[in-house]
C-alpha positions as CSV (number, residue, x, y, z in Angstrom):
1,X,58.0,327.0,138.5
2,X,55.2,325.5,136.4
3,X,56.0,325.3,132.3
4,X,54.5,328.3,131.5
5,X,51.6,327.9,129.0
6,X,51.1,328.6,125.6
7,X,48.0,328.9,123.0
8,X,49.1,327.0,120.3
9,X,50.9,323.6,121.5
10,X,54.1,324.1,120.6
11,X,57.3,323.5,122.1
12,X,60.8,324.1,121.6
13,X,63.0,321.2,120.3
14,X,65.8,321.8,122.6
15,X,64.3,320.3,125.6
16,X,66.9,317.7,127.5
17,X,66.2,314.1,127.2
18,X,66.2,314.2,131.3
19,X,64.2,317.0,131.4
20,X,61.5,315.2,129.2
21,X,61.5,312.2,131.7
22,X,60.7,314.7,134.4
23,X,57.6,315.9,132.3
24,X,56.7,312.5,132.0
25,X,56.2,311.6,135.8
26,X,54.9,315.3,136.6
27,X,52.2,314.2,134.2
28,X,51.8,311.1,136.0
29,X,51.7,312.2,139.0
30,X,49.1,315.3,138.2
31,X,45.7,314.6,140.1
32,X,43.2,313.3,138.5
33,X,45.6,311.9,135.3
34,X,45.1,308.0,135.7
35,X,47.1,305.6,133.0
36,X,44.3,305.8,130.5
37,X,43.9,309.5,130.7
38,X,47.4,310.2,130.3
39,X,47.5,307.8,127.0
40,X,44.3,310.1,125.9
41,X,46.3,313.2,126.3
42,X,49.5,311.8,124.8
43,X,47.6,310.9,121.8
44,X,45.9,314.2,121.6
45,X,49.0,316.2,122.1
46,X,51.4,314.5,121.0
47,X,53.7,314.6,124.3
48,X,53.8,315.5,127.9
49,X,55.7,319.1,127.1
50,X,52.8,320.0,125.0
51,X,50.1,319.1,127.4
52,X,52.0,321.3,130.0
53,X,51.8,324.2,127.2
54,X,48.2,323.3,126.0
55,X,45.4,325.9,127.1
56,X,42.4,325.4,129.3
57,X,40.2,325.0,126.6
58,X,42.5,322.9,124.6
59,X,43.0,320.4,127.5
60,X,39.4,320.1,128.1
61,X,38.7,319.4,124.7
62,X,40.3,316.3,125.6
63,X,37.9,313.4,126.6
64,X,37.6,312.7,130.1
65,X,39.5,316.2,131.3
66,X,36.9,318.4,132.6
67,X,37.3,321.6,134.3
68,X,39.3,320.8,137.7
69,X,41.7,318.0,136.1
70,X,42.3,321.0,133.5
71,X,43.2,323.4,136.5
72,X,45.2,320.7,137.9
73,X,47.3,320.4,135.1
74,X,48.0,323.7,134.7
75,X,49.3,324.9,138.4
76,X,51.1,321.8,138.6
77,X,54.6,322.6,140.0
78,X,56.7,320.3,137.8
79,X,59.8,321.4,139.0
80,X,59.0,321.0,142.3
81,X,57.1,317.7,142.5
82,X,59.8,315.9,140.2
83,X,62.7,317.1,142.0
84,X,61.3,315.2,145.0
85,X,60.2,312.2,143.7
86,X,63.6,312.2,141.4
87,X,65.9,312.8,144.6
88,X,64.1,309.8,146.5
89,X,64.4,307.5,143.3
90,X,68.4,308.4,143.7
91,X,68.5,307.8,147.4
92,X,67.0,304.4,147.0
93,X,68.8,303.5,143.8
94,X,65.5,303.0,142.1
95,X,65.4,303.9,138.2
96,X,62.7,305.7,136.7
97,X,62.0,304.6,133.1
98,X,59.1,306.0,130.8
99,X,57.7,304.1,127.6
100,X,60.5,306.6,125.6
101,X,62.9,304.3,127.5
102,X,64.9,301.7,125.8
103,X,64.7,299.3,129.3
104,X,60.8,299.2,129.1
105,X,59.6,295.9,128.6
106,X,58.2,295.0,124.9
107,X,55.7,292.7,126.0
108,X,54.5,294.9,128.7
109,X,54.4,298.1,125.9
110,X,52.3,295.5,123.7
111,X,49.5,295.8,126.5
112,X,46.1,298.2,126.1
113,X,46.8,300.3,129.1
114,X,50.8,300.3,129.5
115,X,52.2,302.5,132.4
116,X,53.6,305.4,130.8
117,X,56.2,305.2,134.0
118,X,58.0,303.1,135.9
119,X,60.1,302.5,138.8
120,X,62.5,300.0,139.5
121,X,65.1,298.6,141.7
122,X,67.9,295.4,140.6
123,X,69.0,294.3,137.3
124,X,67.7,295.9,133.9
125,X,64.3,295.1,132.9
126,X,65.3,293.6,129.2
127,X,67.8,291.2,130.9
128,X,64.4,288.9,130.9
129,X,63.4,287.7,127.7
130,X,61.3,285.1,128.7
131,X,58.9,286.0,131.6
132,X,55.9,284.0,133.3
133,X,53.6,285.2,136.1
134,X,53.1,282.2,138.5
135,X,50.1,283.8,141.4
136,X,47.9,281.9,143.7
137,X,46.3,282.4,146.9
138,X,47.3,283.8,150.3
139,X,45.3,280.8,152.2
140,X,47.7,278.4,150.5
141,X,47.6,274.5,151.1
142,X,50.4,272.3,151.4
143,X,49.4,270.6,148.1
144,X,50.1,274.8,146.7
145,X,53.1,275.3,148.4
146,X,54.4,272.0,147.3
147,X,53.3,272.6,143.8
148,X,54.2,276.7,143.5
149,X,57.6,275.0,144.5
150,X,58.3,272.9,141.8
151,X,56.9,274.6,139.6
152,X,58.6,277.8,139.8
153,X,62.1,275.7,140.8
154,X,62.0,273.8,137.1
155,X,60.5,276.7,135.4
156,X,63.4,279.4,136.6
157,X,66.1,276.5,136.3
158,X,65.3,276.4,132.3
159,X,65.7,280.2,132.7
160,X,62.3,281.7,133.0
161,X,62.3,284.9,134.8
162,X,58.9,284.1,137.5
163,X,57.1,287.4,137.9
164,X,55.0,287.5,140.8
165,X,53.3,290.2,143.3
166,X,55.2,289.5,146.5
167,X,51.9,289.0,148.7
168,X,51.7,286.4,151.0
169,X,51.0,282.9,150.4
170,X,51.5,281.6,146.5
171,X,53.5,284.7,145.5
172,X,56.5,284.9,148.2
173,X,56.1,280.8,147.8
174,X,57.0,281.7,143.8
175,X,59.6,284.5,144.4
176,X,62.0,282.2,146.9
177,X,61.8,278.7,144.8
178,X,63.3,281.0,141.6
179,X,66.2,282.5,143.7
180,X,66.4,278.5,145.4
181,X,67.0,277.5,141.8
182,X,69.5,279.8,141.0
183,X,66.8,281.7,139.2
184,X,65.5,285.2,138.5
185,X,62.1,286.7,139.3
186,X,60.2,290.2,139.5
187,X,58.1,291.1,141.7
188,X,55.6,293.5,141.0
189,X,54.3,296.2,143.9
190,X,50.9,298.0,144.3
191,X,52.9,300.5,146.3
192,X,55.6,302.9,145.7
193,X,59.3,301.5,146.2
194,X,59.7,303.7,149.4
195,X,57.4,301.1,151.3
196,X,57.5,297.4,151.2
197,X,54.5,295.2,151.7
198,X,53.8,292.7,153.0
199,X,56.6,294.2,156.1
200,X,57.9,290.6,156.8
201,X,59.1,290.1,153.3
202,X,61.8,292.9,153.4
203,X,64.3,290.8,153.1
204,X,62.9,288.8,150.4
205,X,62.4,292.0,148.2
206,X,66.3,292.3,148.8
207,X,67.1,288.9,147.4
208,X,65.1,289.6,144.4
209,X,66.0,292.8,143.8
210,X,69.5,291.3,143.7
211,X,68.8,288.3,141.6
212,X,66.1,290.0,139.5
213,X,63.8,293.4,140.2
214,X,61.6,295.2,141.9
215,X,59.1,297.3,140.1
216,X,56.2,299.7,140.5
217,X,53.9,302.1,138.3
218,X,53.1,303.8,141.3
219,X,54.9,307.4,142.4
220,X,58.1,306.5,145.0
221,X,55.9,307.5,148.2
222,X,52.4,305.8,148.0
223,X,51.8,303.6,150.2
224,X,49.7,300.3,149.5
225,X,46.7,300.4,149.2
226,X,43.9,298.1,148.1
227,X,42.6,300.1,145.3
228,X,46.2,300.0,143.9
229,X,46.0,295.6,143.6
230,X,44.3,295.3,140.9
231,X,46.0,297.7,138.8
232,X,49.5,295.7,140.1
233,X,48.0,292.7,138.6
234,X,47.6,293.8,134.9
235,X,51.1,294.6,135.1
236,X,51.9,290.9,136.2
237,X,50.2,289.6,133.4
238,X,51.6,292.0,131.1
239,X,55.4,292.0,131.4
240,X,54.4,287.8,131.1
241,X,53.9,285.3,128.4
242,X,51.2,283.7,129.9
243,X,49.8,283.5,133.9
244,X,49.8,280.4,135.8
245,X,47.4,280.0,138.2
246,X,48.4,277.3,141.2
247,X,45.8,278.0,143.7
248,X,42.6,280.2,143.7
249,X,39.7,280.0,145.8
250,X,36.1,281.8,144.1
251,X,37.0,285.4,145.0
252,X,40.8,285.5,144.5
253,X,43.0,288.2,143.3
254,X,44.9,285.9,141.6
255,X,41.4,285.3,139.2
256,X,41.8,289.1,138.1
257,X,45.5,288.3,137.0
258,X,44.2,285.6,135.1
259,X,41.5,287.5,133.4
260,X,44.0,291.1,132.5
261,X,45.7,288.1,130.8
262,X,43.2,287.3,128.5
263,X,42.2,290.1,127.9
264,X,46.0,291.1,126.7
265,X,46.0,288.1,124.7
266,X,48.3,285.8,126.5
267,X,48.2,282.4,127.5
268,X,46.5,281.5,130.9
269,X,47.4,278.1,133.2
270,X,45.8,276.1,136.0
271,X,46.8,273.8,138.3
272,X,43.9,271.5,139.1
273,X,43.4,270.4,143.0
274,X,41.2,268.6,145.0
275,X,37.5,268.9,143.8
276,X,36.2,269.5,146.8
277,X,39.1,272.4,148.0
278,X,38.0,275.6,148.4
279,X,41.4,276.5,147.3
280,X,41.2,275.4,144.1
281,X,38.0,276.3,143.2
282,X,38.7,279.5,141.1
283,X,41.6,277.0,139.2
284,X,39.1,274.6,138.2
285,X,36.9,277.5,137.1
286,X,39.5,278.7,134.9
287,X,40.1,275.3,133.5
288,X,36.7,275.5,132.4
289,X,36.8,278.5,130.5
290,X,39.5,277.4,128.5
291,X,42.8,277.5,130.6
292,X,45.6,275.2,129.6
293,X,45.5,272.3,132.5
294,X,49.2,272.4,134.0
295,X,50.4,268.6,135.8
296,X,54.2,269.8,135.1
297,X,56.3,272.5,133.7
298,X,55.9,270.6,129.7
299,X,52.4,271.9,129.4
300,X,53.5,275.5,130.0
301,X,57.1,274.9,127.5
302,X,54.1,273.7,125.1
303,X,52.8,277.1,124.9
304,X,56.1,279.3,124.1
305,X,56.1,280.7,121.5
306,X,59.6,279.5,119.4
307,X,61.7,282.9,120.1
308,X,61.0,282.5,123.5
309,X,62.1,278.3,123.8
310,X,65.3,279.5,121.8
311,X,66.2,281.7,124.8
312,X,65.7,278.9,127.5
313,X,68.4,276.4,128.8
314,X,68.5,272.8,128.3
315,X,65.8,270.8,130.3
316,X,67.6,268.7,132.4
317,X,70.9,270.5,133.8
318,X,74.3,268.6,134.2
319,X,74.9,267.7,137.7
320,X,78.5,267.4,138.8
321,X,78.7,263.7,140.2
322,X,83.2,264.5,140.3
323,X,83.0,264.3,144.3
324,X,80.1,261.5,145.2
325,X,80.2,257.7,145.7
326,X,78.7,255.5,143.4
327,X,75.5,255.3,146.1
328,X,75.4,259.0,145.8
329,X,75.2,259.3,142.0
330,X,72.5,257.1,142.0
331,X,70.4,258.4,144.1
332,X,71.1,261.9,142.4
333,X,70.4,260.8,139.0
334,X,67.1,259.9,140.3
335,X,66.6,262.8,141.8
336,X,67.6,265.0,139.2
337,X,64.0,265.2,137.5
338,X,61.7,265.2,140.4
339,X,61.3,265.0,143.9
340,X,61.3,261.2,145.5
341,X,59.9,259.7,148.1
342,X,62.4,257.7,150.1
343,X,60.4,254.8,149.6
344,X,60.4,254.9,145.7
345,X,64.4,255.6,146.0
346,X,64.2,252.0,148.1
347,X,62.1,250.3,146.2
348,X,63.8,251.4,142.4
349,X,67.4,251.6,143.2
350,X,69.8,249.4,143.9
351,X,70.6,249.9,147.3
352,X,69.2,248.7,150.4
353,X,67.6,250.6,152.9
354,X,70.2,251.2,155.2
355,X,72.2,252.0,152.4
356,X,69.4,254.9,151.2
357,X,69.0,256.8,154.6
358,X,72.9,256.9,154.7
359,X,73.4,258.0,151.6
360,X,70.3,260.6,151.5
361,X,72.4,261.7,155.2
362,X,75.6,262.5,153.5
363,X,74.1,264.4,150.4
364,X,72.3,266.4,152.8
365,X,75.7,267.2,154.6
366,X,77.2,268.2,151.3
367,X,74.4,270.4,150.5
368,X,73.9,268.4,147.6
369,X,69.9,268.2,148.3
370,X,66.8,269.1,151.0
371,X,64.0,267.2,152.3
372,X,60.6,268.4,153.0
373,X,57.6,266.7,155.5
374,X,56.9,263.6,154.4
375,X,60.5,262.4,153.4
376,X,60.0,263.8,150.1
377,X,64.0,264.5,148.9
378,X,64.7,267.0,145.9
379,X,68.0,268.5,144.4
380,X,69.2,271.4,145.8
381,X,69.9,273.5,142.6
382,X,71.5,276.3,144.4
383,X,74.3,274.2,145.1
């Protein structure tokens, strides 16, 4: 039944902490309540409960609630749209928290426009201190995948959770070098958790929902929708410290990320490309305006604040070296802080050619490291 209505706002202060939460999303959900409405009403009344109770005219003295949002509000069947939405959130071990709840994010509170509600699948939201949105393109290059790579690989290895949307292209490329690292990462939806989108990255939203979370302002059961994106993206930005930007051509999604993030006040990154890549074009725009120019993961480190750097593990990691040759060590010291080429690891070690390519063979056969095209060799920090 709906909450029956009252004249003067008030409420009873015996209502269940659970029962408030389902207020919460009913309110959410209502037609016609988007995020900045309901933060108009909350003001205004005080709390969902008394918004339920509050009178026609009451509710329409509210800015932006006219007549048929009013209406809407009031035959709203709370009981019956929460008790859905509540028993899919159980069957798909989603969690629903509201801005009442201790697991919501600070940073992402701090914002204008802060969802009053959110779902979310994997590990507890404040078990990531120190979060940075890494976005880009879905037209990727190799010089983008490449860079999203390490990137995201060095930043999630000093313990930076990478929060990302899941699309294709710069996103997923962001999302899989974390959980490669050993890393954590969140990926943000512009759907309801029921669906997953894009389809082919189902698996992928199981790995980070393992490793990190899955999240979503939006009600269990909507499915994407374009509309939904941009709102997605202010959520990226917002659970963040700051919004790198690896590739972006003139029109990118990636660009509105970039500017929700100014406009909460945190830091915004670029990776510069080719000048005359199309992909790159909205990153050199950006550097322009005043966005930090990132060439490694120190220029972003740079911009923590202190609290944050506190939280983050040592730079370089300890490799074990207990089970490799002398050849082997080498090589893996000099692999430990970036990527080589073989032909730098001939030309600055030691050893002699035939002696690399071996050795590179048998690290590969302990798992020890990867190759990419080219040759290029990295550590593989998942082993």
């Amino acid at each position: 039944m709906p909450i029956p209505q009252s004249e003067n706002n008030t409420v009873p202060n015996d209502v269940p902490p659970f029962e408030q939460k389902k207020l919460w999303v009913a309110l959410n959900m209502a037609p016609g309540v988007g995020v900045r409405l309901f933060h108009r009403l909350l003001r205004y009344f005080g709390s969902p409960e008394k918004v339920f109770r509050a009178s026609h005219r009451d509710l329409t003295s509210v800015e932006g609630v006219g007549p048929k949002t009013a209406d809407e509000i009031i035959k709203l069947d709370v009981v019956e749209q929460t008790d859905r939405e509540f028993r899919l959130a159980e069957k798909l071990g989603a969690r629903i928290l509201t801005l009442e709840s201790p697991e919501y994010p600070a940073l992402l509170k701090a914002i204008y426009d802060p969802p009053p509600v959110l779902y979310c699948m994997g590990k507890a939201l404040n078990d990531f201190p120190v979060c940075l949105a890494i976005v880009g393109t879905r037209q990727l290059t190799g010089y983008g995948k490449t860079v999203a790579e390490e990137l995201s690989k060095r930043l999630a290895q000093r313990g930076i959770c990478i929060v990302s949307g899941m699309a294709r292209g710069i996103d997923t490329i962001a999302h899989r070098a974390a959980l490669q690292a050993g890393g954590s990462t969140l990926a943000v939806f512009g759907n309801g958790l029921s669906h997953t989108y894009p389809p082919e990255n189902f698996k992928l939203r199981k790995a980070i929902a393992e490793n990190g979370a899955v999240l979503s302002e939006f009600p269990m059961s909507m499915k994407p929708d374009r509309n939904n994106f941009p709102a997605r993206n202010r959520l990226i930005s917002g659970l963040s410290y700051g919004t790198l930007v690896v590739e972006a051509g003139e029109k990118s999604g990636a660009l509105i990320t970039a500017h929700f993030a100014l406009e909460q006040g945190r830091e915004v990154f670029s990776v510069p490309g080719k000048i005359n890549s199309k992909a790159s074009i909205g990153c050199h725009r950006l550097i322009k305006m005043g966005a930090k120019l990132v060439d490694g993961p120190e220029a972003i480190m740079e911009e923590l604040p202190s609290h944050a750097l506190a939280l983050l593990k040592p730079e370089t990691p300890k490799i074990p070296t207990e089970d490799l040759s002398e050849n082997e060590k080498i090589l893996m010291i000099m692999l430990a802080e970036d990527e080589k080429h073989i032909d730098f690891l001939i030309e600055n070690s030691s050893l002699t050619p035939a002696e690399v390519s071996a050795t590179l063979v048998q690290l590969e056969l302990k798992g020890r490291i990867s190759q990419r095209d080219g040759k290029m060799f990295y550590v593989a920090y998942s082993s």
